[in-house]
N, C-alpha and C positions, 0 to 999 in steps of 0.2 A: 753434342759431340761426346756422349758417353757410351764406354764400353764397361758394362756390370755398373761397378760402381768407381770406375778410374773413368776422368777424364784427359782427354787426347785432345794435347795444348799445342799451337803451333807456336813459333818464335814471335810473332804479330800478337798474339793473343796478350801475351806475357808483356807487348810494348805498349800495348793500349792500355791495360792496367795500371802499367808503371806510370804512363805520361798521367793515366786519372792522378793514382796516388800522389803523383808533384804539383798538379795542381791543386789538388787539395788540401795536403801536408807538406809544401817543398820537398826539395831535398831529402831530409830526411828520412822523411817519409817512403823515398825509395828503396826499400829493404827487402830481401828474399824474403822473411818469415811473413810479416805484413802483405806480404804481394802472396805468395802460397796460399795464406789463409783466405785472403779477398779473393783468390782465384776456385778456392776449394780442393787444393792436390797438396802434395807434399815437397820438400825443396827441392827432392830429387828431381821431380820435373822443372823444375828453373834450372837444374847441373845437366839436363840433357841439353837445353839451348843457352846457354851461357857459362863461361869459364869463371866467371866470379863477378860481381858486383861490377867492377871498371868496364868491362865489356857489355855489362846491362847500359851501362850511365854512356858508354861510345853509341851502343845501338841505339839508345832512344833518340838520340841526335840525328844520325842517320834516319832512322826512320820519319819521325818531325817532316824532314827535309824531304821524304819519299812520300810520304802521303798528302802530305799538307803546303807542299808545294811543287814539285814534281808533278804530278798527277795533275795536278792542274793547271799546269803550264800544257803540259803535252794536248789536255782536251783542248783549251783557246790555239791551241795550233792548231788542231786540226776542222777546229768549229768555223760553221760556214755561216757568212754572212757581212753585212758592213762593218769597219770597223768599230764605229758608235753601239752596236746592237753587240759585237764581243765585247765591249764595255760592260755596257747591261748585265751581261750574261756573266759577268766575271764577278763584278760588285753582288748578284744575286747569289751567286753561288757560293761564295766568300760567307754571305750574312746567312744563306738556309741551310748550309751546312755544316756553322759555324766551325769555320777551316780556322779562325785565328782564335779561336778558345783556349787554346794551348800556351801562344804567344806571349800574355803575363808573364807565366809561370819560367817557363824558357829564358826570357830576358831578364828574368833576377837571377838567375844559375848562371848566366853570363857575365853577368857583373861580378861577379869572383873567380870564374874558373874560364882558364885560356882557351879551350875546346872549344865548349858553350859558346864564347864571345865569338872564334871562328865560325861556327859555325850559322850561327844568326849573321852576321856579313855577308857569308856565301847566300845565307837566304834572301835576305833583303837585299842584295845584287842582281839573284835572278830573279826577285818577285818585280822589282824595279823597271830592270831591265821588260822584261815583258809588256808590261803597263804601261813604260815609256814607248813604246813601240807600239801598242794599241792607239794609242793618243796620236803621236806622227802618223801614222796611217788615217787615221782619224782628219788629217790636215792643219795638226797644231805645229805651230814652230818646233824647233827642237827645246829653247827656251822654255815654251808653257808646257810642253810634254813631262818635261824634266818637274817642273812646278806641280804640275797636276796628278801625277804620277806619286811622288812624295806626298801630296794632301791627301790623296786617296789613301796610301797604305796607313797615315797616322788616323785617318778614320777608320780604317777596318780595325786595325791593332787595337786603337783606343778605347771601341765599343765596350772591349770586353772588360776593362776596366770604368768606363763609365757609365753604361747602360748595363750594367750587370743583371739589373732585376728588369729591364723597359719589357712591356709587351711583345708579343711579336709582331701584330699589329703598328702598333707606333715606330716598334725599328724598318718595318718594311716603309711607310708614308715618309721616313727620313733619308729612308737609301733613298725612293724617287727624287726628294729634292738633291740630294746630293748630286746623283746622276747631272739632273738638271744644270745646276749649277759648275758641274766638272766639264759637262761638255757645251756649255753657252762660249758664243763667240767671243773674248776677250774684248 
């Protein structure tokens, strides 16, 4: 996306950077200069999509929440098939596109600051909700739905803190049994 030798940054470009820079560096690590330079432009192009700092640190939430959960609720809605197989197809896509990559890094900036903490709630509300609602379709009580629904997110979330380095291989042979295991008859 270069024009001469200026690059033509959209507002998304500047949030992907940022979410890399938190997980990598926290917090701190969220800074125009640091994000400029990793980006290759000048601040100015951060002052065309953002009013300062605070409104970076509001957008990266919002968008977290647009990409990384949004979008993927909207696809299992509209995805065809049993509800057991949008299972599948949720857990897969969760781990191949690693959607909860981020999620670390998010839930420690929650742990101090009230927005953050909002807005992880809003998330794991609707990621919950959805997944709870896979499972009942699925023909689980509402009881196990709720159970199984919560196991499942603490496996997705958790990956990324425990299997940091696993193969991809070995993570894929463990979604199957998870699968297995989420949706066996009680």
């Amino acid at each position: 996306m270069a024009t001469g030798d200026r690059k033509l940054l959209t507002r998304d470009d500047w949030l992907a950077a940022a979410l890399e820079a938190l997980l990598e560096g926290g917090l701190e690590a969220v800074r125009v200069l640091p994000l400029s330079k990793r980006l290759g432009v000048s601040r100015g192009s951060f002052y065309w999509h953002f009013a300062d700092r605070e409104e970076l640190l509001h957008s990266i939430l919002e968008y977290w929440e647009r990409v990384f959960t949004d979008v993927v609720i909207e696809e299992l809605a509209s995805a065809p098939g049993a509800p057991r197989r949008r299972i599948w197809r949720f857990m897969s896509l969760v781990v191949e596109q690693q959607l909860s990559r981020y999620d670390p890094a998010i839930r420690a900036w929650a742990l101090y600051d009230k927005e953050a903490a909002r807005a992880v709630r809003r998330v794991d509300g609707k990621r919950l909700a959805i997944v709870e609602s896979l499972f009942r379709d699925a023909g689980f009580s509402p009881q196990q739905a709720t159970a199984r629904s919560r196991l499942l997110a603490v496996y997705l979330i958790g990956d990324d803190l425990v299997l940091v380095h696993e193969e991809p291989e070995a993570r894929k042979k463990l979604l199957r049994l998870r699968y297995r295991m989420l949706v066996a008859e009680p």
